[in-house]
C-alpha positions in Angstrom: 0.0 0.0 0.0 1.0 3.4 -0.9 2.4 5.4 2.1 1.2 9.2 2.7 1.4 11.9 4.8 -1.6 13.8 6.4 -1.3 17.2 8.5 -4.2 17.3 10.9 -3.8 20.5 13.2 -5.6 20.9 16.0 -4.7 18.0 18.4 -1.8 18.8 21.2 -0.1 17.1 23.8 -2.5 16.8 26.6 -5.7 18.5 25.0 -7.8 15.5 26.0 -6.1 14.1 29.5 -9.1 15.4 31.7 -11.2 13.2 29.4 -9.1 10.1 29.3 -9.0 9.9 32.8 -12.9 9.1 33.0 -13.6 6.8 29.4 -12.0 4.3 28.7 -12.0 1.9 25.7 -14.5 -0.8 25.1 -12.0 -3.2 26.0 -8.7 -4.0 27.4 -5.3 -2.7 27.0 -7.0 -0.1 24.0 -6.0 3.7 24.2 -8.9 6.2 22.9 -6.7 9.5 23.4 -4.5 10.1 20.7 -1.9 12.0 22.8 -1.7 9.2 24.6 -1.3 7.0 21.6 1.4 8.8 20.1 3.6 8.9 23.3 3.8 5.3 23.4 4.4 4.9 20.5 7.5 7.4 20.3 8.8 5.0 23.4 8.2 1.8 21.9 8.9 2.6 18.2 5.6 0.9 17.2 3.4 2.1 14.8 -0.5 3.0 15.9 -2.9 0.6 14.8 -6.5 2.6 15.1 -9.7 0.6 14.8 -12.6 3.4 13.8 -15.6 1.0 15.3 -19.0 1.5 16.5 -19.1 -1.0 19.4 -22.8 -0.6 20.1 -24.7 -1.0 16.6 -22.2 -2.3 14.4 -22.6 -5.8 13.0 -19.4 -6.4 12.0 -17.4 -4.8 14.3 -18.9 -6.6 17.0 -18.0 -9.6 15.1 -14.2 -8.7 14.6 -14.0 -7.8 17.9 -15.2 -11.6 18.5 -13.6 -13.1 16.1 -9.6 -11.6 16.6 -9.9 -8.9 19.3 -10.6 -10.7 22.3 -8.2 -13.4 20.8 -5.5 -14.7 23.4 -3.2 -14.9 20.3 -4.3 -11.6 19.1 -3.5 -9.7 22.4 -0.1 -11.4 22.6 1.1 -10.3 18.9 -0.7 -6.8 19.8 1.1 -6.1 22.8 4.7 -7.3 20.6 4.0 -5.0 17.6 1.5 -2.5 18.1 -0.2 0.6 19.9 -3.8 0.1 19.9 -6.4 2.7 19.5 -9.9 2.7 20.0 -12.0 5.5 18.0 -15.5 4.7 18.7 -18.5 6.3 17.0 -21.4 4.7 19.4 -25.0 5.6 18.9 -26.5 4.2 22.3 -24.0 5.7 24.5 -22.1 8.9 25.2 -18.4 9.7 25.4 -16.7 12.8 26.0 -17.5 16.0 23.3 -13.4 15.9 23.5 -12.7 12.3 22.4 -15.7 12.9 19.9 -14.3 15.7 17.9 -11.2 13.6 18.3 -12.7 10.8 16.4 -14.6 12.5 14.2 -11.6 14.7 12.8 -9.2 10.7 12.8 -12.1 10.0 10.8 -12.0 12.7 8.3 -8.3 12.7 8.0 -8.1 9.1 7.0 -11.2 9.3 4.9 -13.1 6.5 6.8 -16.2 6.3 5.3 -17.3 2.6 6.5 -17.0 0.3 10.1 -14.8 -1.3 10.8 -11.9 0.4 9.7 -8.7 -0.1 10.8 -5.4 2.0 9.8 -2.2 1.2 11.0 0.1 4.8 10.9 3.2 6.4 12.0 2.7 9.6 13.8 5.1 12.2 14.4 5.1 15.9 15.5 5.8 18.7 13.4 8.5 20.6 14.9 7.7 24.0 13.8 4.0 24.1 13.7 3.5 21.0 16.7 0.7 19.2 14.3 0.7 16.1 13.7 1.7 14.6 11.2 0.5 11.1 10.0 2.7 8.4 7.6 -0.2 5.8 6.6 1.2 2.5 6.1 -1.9 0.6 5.3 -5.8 -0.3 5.9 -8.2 -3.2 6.1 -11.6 -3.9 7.4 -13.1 -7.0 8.9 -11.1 -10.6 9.0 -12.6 -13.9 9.9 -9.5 -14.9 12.0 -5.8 -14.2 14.0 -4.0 -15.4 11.8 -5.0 -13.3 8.5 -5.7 -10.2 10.5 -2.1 -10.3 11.7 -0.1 -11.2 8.9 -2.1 -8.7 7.0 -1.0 -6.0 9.2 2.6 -7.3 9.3 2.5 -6.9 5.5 1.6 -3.1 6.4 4.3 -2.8 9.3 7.1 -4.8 7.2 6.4 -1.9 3.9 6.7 1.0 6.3 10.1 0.3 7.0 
């Protein structure tokens, strides 16, 4: 897959902290503040994989969260090769107005027009204008299993380098 840059401007270093301190994500060891995101995964050198979801209504998210997420397998390659973000776009409950303009703008930078939708990036900082800036290294959507999910985004990982 092609790599890219995006600029997207108006998320700092700490804008959403209050708000991550009281949501969390729908399920373990998955970040929903992109600040957070990002710092680990300066320290850890791993890229950010994102899953734009709607955990409450969506069919198929609900089953890919079944049918890798909550995978033993899947959690132990995650936690080896990944950052993972949560960017939910319920319609039963609320989250914060914060982590919802978050979402929405991830949304409309990445041009996610479907759920699930998962991106795996690079982000870095601008140093002059302190944006962020975002190095795409590849999409995919809902997969029956571990095994193709993961070597589908170790494709991704492996071209970024």
């Amino acid at each position: 897959m092609r790599q890219f840059s995006i600029l997207f401007a108006f998320l700092l270093m700490g804008t959403f902290a209050c708000a991550q301190d009281d949501y969390k994500a729908t399920k373990a060891g998955w970040l929903v503040n992109i600040d957070e995101a990002y710092k680990v995964s300066q320290e850890t050198g791993k890229p950010i994989l994102a899953n734009f979801t709607g955990s409450d209504w969506c069919g198929w998210c609900k089953r890919l969260d079944a049918a890798v997420f909550q995978k033993p397998d899947f959690k132990k390659w995650a936690n080896e090769n990944v950052v993972l973000l949560e960017l939910d776009f319920p319609r039963r409950k609320q989250i914060p107005e914060e982590i919802r303009q978050q979402n929405y703008s991830l949304q409309q930078s990445f041009g996610v027009r479907g759920y699930p939708t998962i991106w795996v990036f690079n982000l870095n900082r601008n140093k002059e204008s302190g944006n962020y800036e975002i190095e795409a290294l590849g999409k995919t959507g809902y997969t029956p299993t571990v095994e193709q999910f993961t070597g589908g985004v170790d494709q991704m990982i492996a071209k970024g380098k």
